[in-house]
C-alpha positions as CSV (number, residue, x, y, z in Angstrom):
1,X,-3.4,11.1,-8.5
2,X,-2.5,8.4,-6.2
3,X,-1.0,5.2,-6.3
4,X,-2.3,2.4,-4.1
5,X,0.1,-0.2,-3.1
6,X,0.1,-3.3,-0.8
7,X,2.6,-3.6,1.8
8,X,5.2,-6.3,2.2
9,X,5.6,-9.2,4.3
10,X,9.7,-8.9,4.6
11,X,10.6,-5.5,6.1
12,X,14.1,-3.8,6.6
13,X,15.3,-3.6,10.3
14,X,17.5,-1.1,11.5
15,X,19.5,-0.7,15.1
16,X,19.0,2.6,15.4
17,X,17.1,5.4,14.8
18,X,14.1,7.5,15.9
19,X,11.4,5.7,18.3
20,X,7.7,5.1,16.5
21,X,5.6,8.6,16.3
22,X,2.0,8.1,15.1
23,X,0.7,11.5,15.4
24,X,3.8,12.3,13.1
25,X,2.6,9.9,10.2
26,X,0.5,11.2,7.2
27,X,-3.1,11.1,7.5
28,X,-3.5,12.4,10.9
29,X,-6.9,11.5,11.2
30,X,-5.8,7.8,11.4
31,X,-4.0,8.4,14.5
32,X,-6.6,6.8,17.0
33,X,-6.9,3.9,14.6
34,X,-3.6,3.1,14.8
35,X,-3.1,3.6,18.1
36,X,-6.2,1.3,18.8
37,X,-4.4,-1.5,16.5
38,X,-0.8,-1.0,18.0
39,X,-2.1,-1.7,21.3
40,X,-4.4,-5.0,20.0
41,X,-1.9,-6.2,18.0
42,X,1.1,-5.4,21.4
43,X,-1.5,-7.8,23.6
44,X,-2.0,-10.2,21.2
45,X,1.7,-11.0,20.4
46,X,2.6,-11.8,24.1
47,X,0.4,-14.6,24.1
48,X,1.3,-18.2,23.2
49,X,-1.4,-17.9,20.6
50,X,0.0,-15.3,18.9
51,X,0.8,-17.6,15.5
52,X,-2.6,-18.9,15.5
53,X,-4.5,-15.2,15.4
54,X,-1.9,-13.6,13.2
55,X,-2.3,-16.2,10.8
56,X,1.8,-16.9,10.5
57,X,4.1,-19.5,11.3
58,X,5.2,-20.5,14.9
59,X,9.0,-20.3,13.3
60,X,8.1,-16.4,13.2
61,X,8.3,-16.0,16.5
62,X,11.2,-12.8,16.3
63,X,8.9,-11.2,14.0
64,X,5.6,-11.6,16.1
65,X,7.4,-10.6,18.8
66,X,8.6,-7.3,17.6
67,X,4.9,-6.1,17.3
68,X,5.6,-6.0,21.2
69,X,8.2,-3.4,20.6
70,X,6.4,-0.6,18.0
71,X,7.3,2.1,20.3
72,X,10.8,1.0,21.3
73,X,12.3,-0.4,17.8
74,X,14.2,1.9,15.9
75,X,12.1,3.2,12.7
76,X,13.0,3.8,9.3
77,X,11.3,5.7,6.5
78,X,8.1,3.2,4.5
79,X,10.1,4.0,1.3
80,X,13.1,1.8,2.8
81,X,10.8,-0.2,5.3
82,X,9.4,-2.1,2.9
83,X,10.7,-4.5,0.1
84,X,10.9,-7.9,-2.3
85,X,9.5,-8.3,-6.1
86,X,7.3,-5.1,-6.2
87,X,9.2,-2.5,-4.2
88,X,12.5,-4.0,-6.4
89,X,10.9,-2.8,-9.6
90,X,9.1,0.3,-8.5
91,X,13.6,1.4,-7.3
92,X,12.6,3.8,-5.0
93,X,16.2,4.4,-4.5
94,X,17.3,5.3,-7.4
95,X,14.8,8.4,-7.9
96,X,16.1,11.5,-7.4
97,X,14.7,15.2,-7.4
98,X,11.2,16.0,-9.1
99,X,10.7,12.3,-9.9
100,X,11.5,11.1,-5.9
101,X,9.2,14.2,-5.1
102,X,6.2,12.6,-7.2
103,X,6.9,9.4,-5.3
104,X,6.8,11.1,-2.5
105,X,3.1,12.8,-2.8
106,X,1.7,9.7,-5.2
107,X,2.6,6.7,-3.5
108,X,0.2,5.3,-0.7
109,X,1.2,1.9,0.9
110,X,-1.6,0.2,2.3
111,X,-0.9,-0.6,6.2
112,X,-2.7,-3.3,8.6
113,X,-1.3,-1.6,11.7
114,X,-0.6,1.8,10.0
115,X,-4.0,2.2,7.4
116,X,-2.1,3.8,5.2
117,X,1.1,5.9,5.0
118,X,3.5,7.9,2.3
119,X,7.2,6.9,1.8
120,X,8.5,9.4,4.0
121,X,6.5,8.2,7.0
122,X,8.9,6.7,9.7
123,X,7.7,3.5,10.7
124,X,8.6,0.7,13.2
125,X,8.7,-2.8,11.8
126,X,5.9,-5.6,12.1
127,X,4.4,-8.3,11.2
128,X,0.9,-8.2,10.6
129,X,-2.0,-8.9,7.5
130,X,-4.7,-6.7,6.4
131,X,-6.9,-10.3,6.3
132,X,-6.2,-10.9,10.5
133,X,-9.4,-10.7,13.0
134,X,-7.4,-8.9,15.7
135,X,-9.4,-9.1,19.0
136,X,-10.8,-6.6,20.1
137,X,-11.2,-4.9,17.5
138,X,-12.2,-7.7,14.6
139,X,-11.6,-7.6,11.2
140,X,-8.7,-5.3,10.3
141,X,-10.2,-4.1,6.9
142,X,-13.0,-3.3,8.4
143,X,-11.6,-1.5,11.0
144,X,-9.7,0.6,8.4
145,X,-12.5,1.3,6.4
146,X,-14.4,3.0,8.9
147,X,-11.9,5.6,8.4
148,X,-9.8,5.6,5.5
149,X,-12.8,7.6,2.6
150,X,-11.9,11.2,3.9
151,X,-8.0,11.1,3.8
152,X,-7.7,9.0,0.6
153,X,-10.5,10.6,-1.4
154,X,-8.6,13.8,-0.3
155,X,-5.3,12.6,-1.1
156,X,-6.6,11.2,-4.9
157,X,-7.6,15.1,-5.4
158,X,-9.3,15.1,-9.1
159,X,-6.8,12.5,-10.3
160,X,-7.3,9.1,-10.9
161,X,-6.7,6.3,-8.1
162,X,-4.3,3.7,-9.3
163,X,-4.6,0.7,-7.2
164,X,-2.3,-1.8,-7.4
165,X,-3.1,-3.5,-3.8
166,X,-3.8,-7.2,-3.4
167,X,-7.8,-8.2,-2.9
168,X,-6.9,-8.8,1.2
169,X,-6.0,-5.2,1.4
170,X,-8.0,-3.5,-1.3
171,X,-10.8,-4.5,1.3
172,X,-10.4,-1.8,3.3
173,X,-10.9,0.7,1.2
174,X,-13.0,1.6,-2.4
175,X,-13.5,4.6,-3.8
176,X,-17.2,6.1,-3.5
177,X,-19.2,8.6,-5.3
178,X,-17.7,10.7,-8.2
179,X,-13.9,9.1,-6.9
180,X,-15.4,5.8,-8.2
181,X,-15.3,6.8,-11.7
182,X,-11.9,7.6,-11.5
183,X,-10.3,4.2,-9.7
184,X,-8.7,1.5,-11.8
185,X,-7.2,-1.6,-10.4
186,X,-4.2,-2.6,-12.3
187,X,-4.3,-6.4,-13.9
188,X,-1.6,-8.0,-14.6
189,X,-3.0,-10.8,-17.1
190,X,-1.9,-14.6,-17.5
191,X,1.2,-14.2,-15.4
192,X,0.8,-14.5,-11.4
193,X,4.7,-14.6,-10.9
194,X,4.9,-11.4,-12.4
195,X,1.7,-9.3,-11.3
196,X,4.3,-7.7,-8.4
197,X,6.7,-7.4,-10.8
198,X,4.8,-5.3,-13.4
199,X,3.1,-3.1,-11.2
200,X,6.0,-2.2,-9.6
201,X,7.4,-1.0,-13.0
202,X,4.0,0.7,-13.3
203,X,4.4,2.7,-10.4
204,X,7.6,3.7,-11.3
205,X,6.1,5.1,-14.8
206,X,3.9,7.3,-12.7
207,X,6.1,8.7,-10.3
208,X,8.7,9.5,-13.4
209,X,6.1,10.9,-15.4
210,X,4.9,14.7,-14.0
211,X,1.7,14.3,-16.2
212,X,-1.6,13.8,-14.3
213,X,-3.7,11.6,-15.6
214,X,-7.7,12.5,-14.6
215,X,-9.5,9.9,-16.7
216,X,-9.2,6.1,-16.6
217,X,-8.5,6.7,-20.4
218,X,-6.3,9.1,-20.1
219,X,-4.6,7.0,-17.7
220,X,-4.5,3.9,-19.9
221,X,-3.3,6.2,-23.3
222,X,-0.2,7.1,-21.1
223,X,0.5,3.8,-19.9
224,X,0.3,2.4,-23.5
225,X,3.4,4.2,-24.6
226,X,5.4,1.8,-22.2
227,X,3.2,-1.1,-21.8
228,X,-0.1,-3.1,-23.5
229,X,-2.7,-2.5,-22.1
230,X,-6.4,-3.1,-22.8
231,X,-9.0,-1.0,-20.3
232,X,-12.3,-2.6,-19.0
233,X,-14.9,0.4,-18.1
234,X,-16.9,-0.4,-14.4
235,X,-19.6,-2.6,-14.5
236,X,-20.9,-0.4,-11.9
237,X,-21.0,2.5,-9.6
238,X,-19.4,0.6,-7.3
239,X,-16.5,-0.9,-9.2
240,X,-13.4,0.4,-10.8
241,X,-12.2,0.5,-14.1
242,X,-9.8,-2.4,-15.0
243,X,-6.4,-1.6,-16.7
244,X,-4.5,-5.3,-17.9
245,X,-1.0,-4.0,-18.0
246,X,1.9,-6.8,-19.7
247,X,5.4,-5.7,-19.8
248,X,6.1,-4.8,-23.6
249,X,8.3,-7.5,-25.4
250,X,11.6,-6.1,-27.1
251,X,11.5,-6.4,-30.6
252,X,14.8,-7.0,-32.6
């Protein structure tokens, strides 16, 4: 099993600590992709355009400007790298022994500059959206998902594939062939404000949980004896399985 999950766009900085490594991340085959985007998105944030093409504010200028520093910048592990509502609830920090080691081999953050990474990846800080156009290279998602089927589908093994990302990043990557029948996107129903928050606390029910779930049915029966749920099958090959997930009232 796996557990897909967006980045964030406010990231922990650190003074020191190891430089940037890419051939040390996980998924090794991604390391010409990301070292094609480090070196777009490097070129792109010297300009005075920068704002315009990364699709931020022009009062985000120290951020754009430490994508010009990936391999100087002190890194930290993705597990501490990343934070706000979701990454709150999922308490990363707080896990300890067989439950952090679950994390640790279930949890895939989905990366604009990085394609995808585990918690215990080191990674420099930066500020850059799955949705950008990144000259030369074009649409990031794209880019990504020229690559990403072999590691991911091997990561998932014959578990299911939670995905929890946002539609901007789920775009660069879907599950194909039998994998497909195993993917569910988690929906958080009727409450926007607190679609991070839940599937954070998802996540956190699956890395403290040493079942495997292998069916989206199986997923959804273990999920109910925390949450509601109500499972959706596919409409087709090419879809996944939807699981609504609500955060179970207290009863008196």
């Amino acid at each position: 099993m796996i557990a897909l999950l967006p980045p964030s766009e406010s990231k922990t900085t650190r003074t020191r600590g190891a430089r940037l490594d890419l051939a040390k991340l996980s998924f090794s085959e991604l390391t010409e992709a990301r070292q094609q985007v480090a070196a777009a998105v490097s070129e792109v944030s010297a300009r005075d355009e920068a704002p315009e093409v990364l699709g931020v504010s022009h009062n985000l200028a120290d951020e754009i400007a430490r994508n010009t520093r990936l391999f100087d910048a002190p890194t930290l592990p993705a597990a501490q790298l990343y934070t706000g509502v979701l990454y709150d609830a999922l308490g990363l920090s707080d896990l300890e022994g067989a439950d952090k080691a679950r994390a640790t081999r279930r949890v895939v953050i989905s990366s604009a500059l990085y394609g995808a990474v585990r918690l215990g990846d080191r990674l420099a800080p930066y500020r850059l959206s799955m949705g950008v156009n990144l000259p030369p290279l074009g649409a990031l998602a794209a880019h990504w998902r020229s690559v990403l089927d072999a590691p991911l589908s091997e990561a998932a093994g014959k578990g299911v594939v939670v995905d929890c990302r946002s539609s901007t990043y789920a775009a660069s990557w879907n599950p194909s062939g039998e994998l497909a029948r195993r993917w569910v996107h988690i929906r958080v129903p009727g409450a926007t404000h607190m679609a991070k928050h839940t599937r954070g606390l998802v996540t956190r029910a699956l890395v403290t949980d040493a079942r495997d779930p292998r069916t989206p049915k199986a997923l959804a029966a273990q999920l109910a004896e925390t949450f509601d749920v109500d499972l959706h099958e596919a409409t087709s090959p090419s879809k996944p399985w939807i699981l609504d997930v609500s955060v179970r009232e207290a009863t008196a």
